[in-house]
N, C-alpha and C positions, 0 to 999 in steps of 0.2 A: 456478375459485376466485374467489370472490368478493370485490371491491376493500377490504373494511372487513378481510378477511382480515389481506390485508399491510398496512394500516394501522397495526395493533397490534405496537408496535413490538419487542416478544420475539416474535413468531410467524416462523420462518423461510418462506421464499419455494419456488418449485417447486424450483427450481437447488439453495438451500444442502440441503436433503433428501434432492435425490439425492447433493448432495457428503458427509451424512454416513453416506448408507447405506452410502459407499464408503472411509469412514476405514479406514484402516491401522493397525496397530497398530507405532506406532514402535520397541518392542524387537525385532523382528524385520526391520528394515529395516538392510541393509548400505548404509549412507553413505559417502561421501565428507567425509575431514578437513577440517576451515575453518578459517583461516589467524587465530590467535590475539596474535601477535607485533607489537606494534605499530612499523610501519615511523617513519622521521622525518615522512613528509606525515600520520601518523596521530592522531603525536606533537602534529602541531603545530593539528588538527582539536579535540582534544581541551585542550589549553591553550586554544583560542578558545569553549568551553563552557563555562561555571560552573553553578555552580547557583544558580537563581532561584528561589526557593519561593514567591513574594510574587506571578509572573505567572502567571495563567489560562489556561490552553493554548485558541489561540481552535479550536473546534471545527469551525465551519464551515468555516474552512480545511484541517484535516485532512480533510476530507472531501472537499475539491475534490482535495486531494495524494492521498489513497489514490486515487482514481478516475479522475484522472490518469494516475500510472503501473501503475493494471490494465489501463488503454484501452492503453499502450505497447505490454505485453505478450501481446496478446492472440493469435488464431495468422497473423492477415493483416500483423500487426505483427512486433514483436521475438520473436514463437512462445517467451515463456517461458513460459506456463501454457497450458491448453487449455479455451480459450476464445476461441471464434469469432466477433468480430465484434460480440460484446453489447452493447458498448458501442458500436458504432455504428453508422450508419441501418438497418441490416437486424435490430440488435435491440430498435430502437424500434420499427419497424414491426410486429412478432413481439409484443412487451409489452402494445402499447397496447390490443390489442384484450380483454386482459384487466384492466387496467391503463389506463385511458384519463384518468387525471388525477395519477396517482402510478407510471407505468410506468419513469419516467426512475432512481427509487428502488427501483426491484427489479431493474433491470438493472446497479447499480451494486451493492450487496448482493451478488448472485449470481456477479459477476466478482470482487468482493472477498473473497467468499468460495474459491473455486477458485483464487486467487492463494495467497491465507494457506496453502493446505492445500499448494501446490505449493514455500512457500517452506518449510514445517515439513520436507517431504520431503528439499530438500536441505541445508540447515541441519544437523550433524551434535547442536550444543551446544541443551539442549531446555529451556533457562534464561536463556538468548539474548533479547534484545528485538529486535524489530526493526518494521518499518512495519505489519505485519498485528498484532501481537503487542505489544501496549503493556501496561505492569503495572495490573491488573485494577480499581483503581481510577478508571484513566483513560478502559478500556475502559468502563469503568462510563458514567461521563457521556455519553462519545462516544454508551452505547447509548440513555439518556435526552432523546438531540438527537432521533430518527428524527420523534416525533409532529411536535415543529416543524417539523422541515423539510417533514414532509408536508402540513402545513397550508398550510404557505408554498411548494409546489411551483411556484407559478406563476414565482417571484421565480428560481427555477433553469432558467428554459426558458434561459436564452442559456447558461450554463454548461454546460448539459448538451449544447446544441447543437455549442458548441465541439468538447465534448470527440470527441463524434463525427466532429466533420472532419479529426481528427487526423492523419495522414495516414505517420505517421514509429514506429519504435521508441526514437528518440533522446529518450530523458527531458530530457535540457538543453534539446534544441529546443521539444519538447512545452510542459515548463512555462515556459518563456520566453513562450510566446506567451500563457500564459495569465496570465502574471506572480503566479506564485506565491513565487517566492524572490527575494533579493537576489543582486547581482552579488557582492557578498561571498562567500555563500556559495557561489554556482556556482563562482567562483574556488578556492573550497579544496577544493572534492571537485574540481578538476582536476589534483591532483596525485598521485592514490593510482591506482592499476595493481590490475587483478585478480592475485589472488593463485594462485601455482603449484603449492600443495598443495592445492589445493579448491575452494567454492563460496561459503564463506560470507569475509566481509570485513570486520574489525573497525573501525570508527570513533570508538571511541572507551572507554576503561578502563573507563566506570561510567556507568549511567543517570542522567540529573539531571532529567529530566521540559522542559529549554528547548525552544524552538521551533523554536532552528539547529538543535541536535540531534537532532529527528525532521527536520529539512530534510536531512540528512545520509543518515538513513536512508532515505529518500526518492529522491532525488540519487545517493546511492553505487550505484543500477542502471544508471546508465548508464556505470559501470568493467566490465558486460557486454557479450556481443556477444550477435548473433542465435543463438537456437537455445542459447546457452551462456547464460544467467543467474547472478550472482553475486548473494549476498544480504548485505545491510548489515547488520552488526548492533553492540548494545553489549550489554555484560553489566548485568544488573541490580543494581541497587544492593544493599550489604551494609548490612542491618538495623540 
């Protein structure tokens, strides 16, 4: 494949391809319930949210956050999706050779992808927002960031370096090191417990598009364990 390929930033990568030859068809998928009930730490997640309409969601940060906690879970890590390592040196080294100036952006793509398809699986509510799955405006922008950043690849070599040395499934740890969130907010997703009837994990009543608030959905993976993944989510906002 050739590099001007993945350049073009709607053109999916080898990975998302095979991830959609392999879609499932959600109505025939027997789920597990997700815990809808807002506990008090959920409560009080959700009173520290408003809604800002007036701030930019900064994108490039979401980008370091999704790709962050895909490197978590990959299967040398926290094994919630099945993805091997892509994100780190052994799928630089695999990328590059086709990819030799924008490889660090298709190996993020490609586990972000395979994450998002892993988290629709167990997520029961299919109206749900959560970190892969932002309201389709947003997704919109994030998808209009790709030419920049590939132009500006060079400016992500240490970010990306990091993220490969990652060494933990501990989302807290992880992005701690990379200082993606405030101590504020690690603080308040310290209080919520994975939930006992399911997978998925409420955080909060209603989408408001803030930036705590995807730190939340972000954040809330690490109320999973290994092998077991909960998935953060909030309901989308009522029109």
């Amino acid at each position: 494949m050739a590099i001007e390929e993945f350049e073009r930033p709607k053109e999916q990568s080898r990975e998302e391809s095979t991830q959609g030859s392999h879609a499932i068809n959600r109505g025939n998928i027997a789920r597990r319930t997700s815990s809808t009930l807002l506990t008090p730490a959920e409560e009080n997640l959700t009173a520290m949210t408003v809604p800002d309409q007036d701030t930019e969601l900064d994108y490039d940060w979401l980008l370091k956050v999704r790709v962050a906690v895909a490197r978590c879970g990959e299967m040398d890590l926290a094994r919630w999706w099945n993805a091997g390592k892509q994100l780190g040196a052994p799928g630089a080294s695999v990328l590059k050779r086709g990819f030799p100036r924008t490889h660090y952006f298709a190996q993020a793509r490609s586990v972000m992808a395979i994450a998002s398809h892993r988290c629709d699986q167990l997520l029961s509510q299919d109206d749900a927002i959560t970190l892969w799955r932002l309201p389709q405006t947003l997704e919109d922008r994030f998808e209009s960031r790709w030419e920049t950043w590939l132009d500006r690849h060079s400016d992500w070599r240490s970010f990306f370096e990091a993220v490969a040395a990652i060494r933990t499934g501990d989302v807290i740890a992880a992005t701690s090191d990379l200082e993606l969130f405030s101590s504020d907010e690690v603080k308040a997703i310290g209080a919520l417990r994975a939930p006992a009837d399911g997978q998925g994990l409420s955080v909060g009543k209603s989408f408001t598009g803030q930036r705590r608030q995807i730190a939340y959905l972000a954040l809330g993976f690490s109320v999973g364990h290994a092998n077991a993944p909960v998935v953060p989510f909030v309901q989308a906002s009522v029109p």
